[in-house]
C-alpha positions as CSV (number, residue, x, y, z in Angstrom):
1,X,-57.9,17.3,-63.0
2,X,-55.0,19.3,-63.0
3,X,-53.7,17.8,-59.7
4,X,-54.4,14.5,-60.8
5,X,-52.9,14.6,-63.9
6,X,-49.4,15.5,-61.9
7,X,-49.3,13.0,-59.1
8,X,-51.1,10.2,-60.8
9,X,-48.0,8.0,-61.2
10,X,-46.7,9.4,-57.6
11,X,-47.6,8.5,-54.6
12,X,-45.5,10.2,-52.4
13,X,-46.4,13.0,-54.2
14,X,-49.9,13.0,-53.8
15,X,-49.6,12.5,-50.3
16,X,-47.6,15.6,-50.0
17,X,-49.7,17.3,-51.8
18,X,-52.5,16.3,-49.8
19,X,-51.0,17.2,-46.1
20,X,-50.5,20.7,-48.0
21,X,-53.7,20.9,-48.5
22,X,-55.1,20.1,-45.2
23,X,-52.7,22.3,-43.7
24,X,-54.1,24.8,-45.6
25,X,-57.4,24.3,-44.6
26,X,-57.0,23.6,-40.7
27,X,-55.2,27.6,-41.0
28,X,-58.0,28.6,-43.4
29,X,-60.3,27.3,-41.0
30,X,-58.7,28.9,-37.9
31,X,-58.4,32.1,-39.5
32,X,-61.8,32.3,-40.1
33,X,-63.2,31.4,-36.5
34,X,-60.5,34.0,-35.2
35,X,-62.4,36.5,-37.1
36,X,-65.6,35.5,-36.6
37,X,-64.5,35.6,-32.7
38,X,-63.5,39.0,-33.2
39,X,-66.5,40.2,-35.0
40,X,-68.5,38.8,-32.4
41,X,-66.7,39.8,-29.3
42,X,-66.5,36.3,-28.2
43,X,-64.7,35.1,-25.6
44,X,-61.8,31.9,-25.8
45,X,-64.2,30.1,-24.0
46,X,-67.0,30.3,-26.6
47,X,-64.8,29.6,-29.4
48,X,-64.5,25.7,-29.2
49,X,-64.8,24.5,-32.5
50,X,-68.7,23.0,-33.3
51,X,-69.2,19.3,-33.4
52,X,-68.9,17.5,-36.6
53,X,-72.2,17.1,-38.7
54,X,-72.6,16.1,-42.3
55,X,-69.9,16.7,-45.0
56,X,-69.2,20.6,-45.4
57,X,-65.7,20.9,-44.8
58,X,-62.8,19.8,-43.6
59,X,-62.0,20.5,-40.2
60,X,-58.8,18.8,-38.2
61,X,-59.6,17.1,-34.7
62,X,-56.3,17.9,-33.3
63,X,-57.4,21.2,-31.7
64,X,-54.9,22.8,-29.1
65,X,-56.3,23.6,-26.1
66,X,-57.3,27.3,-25.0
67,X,-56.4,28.2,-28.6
68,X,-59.7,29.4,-29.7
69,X,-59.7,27.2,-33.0
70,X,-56.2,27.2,-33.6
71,X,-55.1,23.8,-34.9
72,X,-52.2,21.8,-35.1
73,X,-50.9,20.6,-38.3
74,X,-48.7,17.9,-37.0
75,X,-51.8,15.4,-36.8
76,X,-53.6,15.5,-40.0
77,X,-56.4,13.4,-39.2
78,X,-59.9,15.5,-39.3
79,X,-63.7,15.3,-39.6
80,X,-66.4,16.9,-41.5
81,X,-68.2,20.0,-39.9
82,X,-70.3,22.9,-41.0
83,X,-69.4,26.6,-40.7
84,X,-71.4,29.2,-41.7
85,X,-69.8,32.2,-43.1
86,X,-71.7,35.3,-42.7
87,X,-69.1,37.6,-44.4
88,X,-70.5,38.4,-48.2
89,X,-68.8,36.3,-50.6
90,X,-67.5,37.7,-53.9
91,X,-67.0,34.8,-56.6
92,X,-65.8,36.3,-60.5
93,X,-63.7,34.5,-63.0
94,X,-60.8,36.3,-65.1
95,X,-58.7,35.4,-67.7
96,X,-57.6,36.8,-71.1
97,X,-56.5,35.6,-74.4
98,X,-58.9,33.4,-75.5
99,X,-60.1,34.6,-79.3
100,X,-57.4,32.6,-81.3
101,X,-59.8,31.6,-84.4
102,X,-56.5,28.5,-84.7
103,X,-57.4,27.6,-81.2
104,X,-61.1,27.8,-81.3
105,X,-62.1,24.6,-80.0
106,X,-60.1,25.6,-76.8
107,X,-61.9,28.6,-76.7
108,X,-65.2,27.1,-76.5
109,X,-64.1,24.7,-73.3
110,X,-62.9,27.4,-71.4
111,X,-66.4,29.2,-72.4
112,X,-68.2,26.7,-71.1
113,X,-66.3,26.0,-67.9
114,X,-67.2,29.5,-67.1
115,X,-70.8,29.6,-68.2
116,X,-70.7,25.8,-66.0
117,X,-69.2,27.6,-62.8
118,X,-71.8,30.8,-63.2
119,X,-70.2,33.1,-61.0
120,X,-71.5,36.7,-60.3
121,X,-69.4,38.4,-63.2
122,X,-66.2,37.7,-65.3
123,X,-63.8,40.4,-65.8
124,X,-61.9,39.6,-69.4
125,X,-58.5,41.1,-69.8
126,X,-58.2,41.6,-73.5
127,X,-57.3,40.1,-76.7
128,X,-60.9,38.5,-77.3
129,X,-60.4,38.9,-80.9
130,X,-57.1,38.7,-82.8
131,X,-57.0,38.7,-86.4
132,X,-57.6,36.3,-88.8
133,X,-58.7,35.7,-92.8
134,X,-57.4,38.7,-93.9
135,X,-58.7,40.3,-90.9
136,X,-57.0,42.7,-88.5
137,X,-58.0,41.8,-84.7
138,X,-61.0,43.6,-83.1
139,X,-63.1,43.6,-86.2
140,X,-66.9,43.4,-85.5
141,X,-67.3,39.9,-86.9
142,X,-64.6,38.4,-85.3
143,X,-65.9,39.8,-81.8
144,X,-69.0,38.1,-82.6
145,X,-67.6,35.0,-83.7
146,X,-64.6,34.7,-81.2
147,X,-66.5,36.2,-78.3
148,X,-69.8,37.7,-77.9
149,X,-71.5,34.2,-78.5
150,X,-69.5,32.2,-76.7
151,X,-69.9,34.7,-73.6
152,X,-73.5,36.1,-74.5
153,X,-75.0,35.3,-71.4
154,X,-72.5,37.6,-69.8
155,X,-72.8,40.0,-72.0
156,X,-76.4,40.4,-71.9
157,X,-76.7,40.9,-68.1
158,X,-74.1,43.2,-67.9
159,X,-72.1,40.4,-66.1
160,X,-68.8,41.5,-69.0
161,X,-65.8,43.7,-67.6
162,X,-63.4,43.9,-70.5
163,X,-59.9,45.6,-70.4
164,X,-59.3,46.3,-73.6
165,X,-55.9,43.8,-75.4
166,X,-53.4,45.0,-78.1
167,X,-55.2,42.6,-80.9
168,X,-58.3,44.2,-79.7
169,X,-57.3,47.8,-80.6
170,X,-56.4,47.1,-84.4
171,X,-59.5,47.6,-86.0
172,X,-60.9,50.9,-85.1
173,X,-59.5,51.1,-81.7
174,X,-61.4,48.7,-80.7
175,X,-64.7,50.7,-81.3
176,X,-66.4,47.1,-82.1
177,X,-66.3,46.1,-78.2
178,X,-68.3,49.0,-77.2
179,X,-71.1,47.9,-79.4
180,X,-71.0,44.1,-78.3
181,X,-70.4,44.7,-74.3
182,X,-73.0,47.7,-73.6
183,X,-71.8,48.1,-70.1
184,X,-68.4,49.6,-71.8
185,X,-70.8,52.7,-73.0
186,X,-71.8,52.6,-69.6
187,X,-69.1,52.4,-67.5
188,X,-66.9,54.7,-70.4
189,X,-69.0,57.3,-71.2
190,X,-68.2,59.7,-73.4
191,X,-64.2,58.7,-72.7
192,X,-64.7,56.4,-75.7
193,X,-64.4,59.2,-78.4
194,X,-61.5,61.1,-76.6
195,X,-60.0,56.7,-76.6
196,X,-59.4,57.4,-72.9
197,X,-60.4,53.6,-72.2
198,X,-60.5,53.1,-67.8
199,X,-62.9,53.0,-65.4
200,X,-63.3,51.2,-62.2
201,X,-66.5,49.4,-60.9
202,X,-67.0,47.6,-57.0
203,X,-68.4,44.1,-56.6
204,X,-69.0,44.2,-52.9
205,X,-66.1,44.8,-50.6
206,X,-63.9,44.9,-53.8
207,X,-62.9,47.9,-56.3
208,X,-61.7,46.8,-59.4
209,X,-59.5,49.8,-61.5
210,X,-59.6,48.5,-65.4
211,X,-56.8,50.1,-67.2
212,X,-55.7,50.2,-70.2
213,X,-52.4,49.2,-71.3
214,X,-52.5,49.8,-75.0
215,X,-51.3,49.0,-78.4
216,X,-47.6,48.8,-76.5
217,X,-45.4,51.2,-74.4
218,X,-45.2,53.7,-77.1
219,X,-49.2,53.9,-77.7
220,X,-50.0,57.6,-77.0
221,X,-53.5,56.4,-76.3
222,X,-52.9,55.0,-72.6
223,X,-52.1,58.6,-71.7
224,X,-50.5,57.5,-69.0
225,X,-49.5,60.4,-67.1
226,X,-53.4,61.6,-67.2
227,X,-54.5,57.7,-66.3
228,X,-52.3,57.5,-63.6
229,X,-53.4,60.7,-61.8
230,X,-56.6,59.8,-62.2
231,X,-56.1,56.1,-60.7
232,X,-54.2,57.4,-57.6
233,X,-57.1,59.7,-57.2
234,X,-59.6,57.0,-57.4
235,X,-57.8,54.6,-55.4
236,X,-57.4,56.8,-52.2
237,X,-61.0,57.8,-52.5
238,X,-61.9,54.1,-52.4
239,X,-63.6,53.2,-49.5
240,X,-63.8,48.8,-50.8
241,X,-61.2,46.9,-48.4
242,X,-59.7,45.2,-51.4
243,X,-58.4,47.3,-54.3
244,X,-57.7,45.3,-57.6
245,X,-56.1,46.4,-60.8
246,X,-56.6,44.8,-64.1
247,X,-55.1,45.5,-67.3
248,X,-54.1,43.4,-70.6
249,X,-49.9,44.0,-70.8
250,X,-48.5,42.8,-67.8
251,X,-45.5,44.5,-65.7
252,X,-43.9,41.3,-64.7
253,X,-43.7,38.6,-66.7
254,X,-41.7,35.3,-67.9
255,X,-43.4,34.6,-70.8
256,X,-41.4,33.8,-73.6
257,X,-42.7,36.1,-76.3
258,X,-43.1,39.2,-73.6
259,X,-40.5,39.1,-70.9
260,X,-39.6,40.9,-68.7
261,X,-43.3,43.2,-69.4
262,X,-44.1,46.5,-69.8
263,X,-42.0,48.9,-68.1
264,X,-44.4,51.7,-68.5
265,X,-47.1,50.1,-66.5
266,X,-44.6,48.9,-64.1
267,X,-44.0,53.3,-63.4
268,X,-47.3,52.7,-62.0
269,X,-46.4,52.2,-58.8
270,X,-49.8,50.8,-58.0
271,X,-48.2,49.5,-54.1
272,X,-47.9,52.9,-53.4
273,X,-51.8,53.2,-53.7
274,X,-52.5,51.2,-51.4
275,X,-53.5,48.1,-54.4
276,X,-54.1,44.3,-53.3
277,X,-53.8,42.3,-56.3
278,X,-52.5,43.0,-60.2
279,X,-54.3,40.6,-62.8
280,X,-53.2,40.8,-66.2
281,X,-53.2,38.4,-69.3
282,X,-51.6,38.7,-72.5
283,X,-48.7,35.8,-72.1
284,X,-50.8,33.0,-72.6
285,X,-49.8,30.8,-69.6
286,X,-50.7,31.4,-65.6
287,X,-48.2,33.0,-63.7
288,X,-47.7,34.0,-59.9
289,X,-45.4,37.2,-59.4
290,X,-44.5,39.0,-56.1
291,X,-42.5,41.7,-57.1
292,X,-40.1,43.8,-54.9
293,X,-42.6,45.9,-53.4
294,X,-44.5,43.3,-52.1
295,X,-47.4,42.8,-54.5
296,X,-49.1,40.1,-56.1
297,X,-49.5,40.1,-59.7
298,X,-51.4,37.3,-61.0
299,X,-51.5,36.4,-65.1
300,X,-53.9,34.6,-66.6
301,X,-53.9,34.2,-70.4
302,X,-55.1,30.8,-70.8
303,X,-58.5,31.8,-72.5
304,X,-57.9,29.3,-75.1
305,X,-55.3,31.3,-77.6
306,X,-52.1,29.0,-78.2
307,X,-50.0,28.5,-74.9
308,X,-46.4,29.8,-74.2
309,X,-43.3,28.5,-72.7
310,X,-41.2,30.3,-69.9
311,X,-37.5,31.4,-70.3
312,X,-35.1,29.9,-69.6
313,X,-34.4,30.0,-65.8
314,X,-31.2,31.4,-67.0
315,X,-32.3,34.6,-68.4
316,X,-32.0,37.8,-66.9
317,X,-35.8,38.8,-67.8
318,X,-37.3,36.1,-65.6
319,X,-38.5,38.3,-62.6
320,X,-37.2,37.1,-59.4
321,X,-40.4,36.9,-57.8
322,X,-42.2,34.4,-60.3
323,X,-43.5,31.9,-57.6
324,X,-45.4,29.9,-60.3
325,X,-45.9,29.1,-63.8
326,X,-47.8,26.9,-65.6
327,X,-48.5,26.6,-69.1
């Protein structure tokens, strides 16, 4: 919809767009009988492509010769073919900012987008309650009425990761969240009195490192000399493939309310560790950062709280790396 909504009065962009696309796929596609050959110890002459069949996925005809599945994108005419994928596949949502009580009927369609797609578990990153009516964010009843309903299903299986967001920390350091998300006292412990709020959890070949981020840089209770040791620990004992860090207050961002992001999470130095991905919320838009060191941070803090602009492209706090935003 998205898409659509974009190109629907361009043509020549839609067609872009679509050889884009089919590029992607014909190297997606390759990729994945490369590895698969490699897996299997294969040789190039077993690795012909499988006829087409029914309506799976997209697979180009344009095949180069000898090339074990490679495809050429110059062509982009293609078929229909099945491939089975015998790798495990790990499907989660994330996203953060959505308990705006002004933006409420937002929050229930992302809600139920999510509860629509069912995926194995949804990973929040913070600010599921901000305050309202007199209210100071992260009070019981607005977790309730903000978020545990709308996400109950989640909650109940123990399908909730939450990283904890500034509004969520007003009301008793957000005490309230351990109560409504049970897998918190779980995956906390006894962490929760001493406000020490990380842990890490695995979802197949995946380790996720929840941090948190705090109030703001000068909140004593992200103790982050203590949280850091502890994560660079954690992270080299990690024996997932993938290691993903996920934490409210981003590092990098062009928001225009938080640019350029936290500094003090950005002294995390989380390439050094060895980390894959960064996901963060808090500037309520989507944005795709690659910062000098080579790493992907990915925001996502359009849970249904009121959306932010970007700077202006002017500004020196818009990082250099931003490779999209959207809003």
């Amino acid at each position: 919809m998205k898409l659509a909504r974009e190109v629907e009065r361009d043509l020549a962009l839609a067609k872009d767009y679509e050889r884009t696309y089919r590029v992607g796929i014909a190297s997606l596609y390759s990729e994945v009988q490369e590895r698969l050959r490699l897996k299997r110890a294969k040789s190039e002459a077993d690795c012909a492509p499988p006829t087409a069949c029914n309506n799976d996925i997209l697979v180009l005809d344009n095949v180069i010769p000898g090339g074990c599945g490679t495809v050429s994108p110059e062509a982009l005419t293609g078929s229909c073919e099945s491939l089975a994928i015998t790798s495990p596949m790990i499907e989660w949502v994330m996203f953060g900012d959505s308990g705006e009580q002004a933006t409420l009927a937002d929050t229930i369609e992302v809600a139920r987008a999510v509860r629509a797609l069912n995926p194995q578990f949804v990973v929040h990153m913070g600010d599921a309650a901000y305050g309202t009516g007199g209210l100071n964010g992260g009070n019981r009843a607005l977790v309730r009425d903000l978020f545990t309903k709308h996400y109950w299903n989640f909650i109940r299986e123990n399908r909730m990761h939450f990283a904890f967001g500034n509004h969520d920390l007003e009301t008793n350091y957000g005490a309230a969240f351990f109560e409504e998300i049970p897998i918190l006292k779980t995956v906390i412990g006894s962490n929760q009195s001493l406000n020490k709020y990380w842990y890490e959890f695995a979802q197949g070949p995946i380790r996720f490192f929840v941090l948190n981020s705090g109030s703001d840089d000068s909140d004593p209770n992200i103790f982050f000399a203590e949280q850091k040791a502890w994560l660079w620990q954690r992270a080299c004992t990690a024996k997932e493939q993938w290691l993903v860090a996920v934490y409210h207050r981003p590092a990098y961002t062009s928001d225009a309310n938080h640019a350029p992001g936290s500094l003090l999470m950005r002294d995390l130095n989380l390439h050094e560790m060895g980390f894959d991905l960064v996901v963060n919320a808090h500037a309520h838009n989507y944005e795709r950062i690659l910062d000098q060191h080579g790493l992907m941070h990915v925001i996502c803090g359009l849970g249904g709280a009121t959306k932010r602009g970007k700077l202006n492209a002017g500004s020196p706090y818009v990082p250099t790396g931003s490779q999209m935003f959207f809003s």
